[in-house]
C-alpha positions as CSV (number, residue, x, y, z in Angstrom):
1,X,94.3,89.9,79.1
2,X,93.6,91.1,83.0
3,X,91.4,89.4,84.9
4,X,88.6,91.4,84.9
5,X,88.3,92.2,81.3
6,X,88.4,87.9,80.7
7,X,85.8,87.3,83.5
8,X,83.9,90.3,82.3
9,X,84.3,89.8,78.6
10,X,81.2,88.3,77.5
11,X,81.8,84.9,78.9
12,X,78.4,82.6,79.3
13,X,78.5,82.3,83.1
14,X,75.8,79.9,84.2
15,X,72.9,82.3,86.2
16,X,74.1,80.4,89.6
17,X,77.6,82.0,88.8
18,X,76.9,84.9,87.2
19,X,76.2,87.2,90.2
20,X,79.2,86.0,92.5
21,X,81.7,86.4,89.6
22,X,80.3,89.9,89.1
23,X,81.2,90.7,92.9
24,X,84.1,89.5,92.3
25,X,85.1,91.3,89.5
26,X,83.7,94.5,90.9
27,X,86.2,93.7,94.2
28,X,89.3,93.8,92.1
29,X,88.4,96.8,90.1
30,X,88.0,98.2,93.3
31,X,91.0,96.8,94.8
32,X,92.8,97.9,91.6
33,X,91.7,101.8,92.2
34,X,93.2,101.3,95.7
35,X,96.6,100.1,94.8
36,X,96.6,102.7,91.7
37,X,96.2,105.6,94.7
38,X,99.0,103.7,96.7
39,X,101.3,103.4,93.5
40,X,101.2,107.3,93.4
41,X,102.0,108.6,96.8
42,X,105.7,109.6,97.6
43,X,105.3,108.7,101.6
44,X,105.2,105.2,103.7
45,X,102.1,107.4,105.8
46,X,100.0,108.1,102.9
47,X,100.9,104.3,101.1
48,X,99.7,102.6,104.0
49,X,95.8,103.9,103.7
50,X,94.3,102.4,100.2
51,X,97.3,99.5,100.6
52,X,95.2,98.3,103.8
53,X,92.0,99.3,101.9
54,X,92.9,97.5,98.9
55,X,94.2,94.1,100.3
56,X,90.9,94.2,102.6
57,X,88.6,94.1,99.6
58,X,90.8,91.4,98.1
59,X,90.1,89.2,101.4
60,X,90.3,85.8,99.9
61,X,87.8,84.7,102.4
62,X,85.7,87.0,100.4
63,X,86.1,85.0,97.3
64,X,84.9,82.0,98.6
65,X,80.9,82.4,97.0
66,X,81.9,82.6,93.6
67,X,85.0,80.2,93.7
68,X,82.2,77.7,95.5
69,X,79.6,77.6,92.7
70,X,82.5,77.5,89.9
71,X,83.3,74.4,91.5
72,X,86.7,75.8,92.9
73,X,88.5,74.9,96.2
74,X,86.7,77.4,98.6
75,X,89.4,77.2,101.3
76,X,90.9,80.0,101.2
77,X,95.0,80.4,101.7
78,X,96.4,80.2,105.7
79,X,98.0,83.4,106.7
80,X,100.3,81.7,109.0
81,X,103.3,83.1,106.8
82,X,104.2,79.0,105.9
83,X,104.1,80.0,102.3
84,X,106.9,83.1,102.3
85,X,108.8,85.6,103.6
86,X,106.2,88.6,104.5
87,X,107.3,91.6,105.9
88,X,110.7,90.2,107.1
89,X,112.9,91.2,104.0
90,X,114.0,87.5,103.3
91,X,114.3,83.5,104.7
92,X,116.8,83.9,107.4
93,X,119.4,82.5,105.6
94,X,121.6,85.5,106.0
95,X,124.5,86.8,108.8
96,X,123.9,87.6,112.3
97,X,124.2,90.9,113.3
């Protein structure tokens, strides 16, 4: 089941959560329409408009108000790149050139 249909899906949010899970919910169905557009473009130059678009409205500093009164962790993730390789096609590990 996605996301958004379980958090939508008549689950008895208490009223302190119910308005911050709803703008959250509405942020990745945005998000999602984004990354649909990207999916269907044949060119890096027409990708790179709703890709930026759609990982803005997925901030995860913007998902701190409802992960807050749902009693999450509301810190959201570094992006000091300690958790992957982003944007650099690997670890390192490979031959000089």
């Amino acid at each position: 089941m996605p996301v958004v249909v379980a958090l939508r899906a008549g689950h008895g949010w208490f009223p302190a959560a119910e308005k911050p899970v709803a703008t959250l919910v509405d942020d990745v169905e945005a998000s999602r329409k984004e990354w649909t557009k990207a999916a269907a473009v044949t060119d890096a130059d027409t990708f790179s408009a709703p890709c930026k678009k759609g990982l803005k409205i997925i901030d995860p500093r913007r998902t701190v108000t409802a992960r807050k009164v749902l009693g999450l962790t509301t810190t959201p993730p570094s992006n000091d790149g300690g958790g992957g390789s982003r944007g650099n096609g690997g670890s390192g590990g490979g031959l000089e050139v």
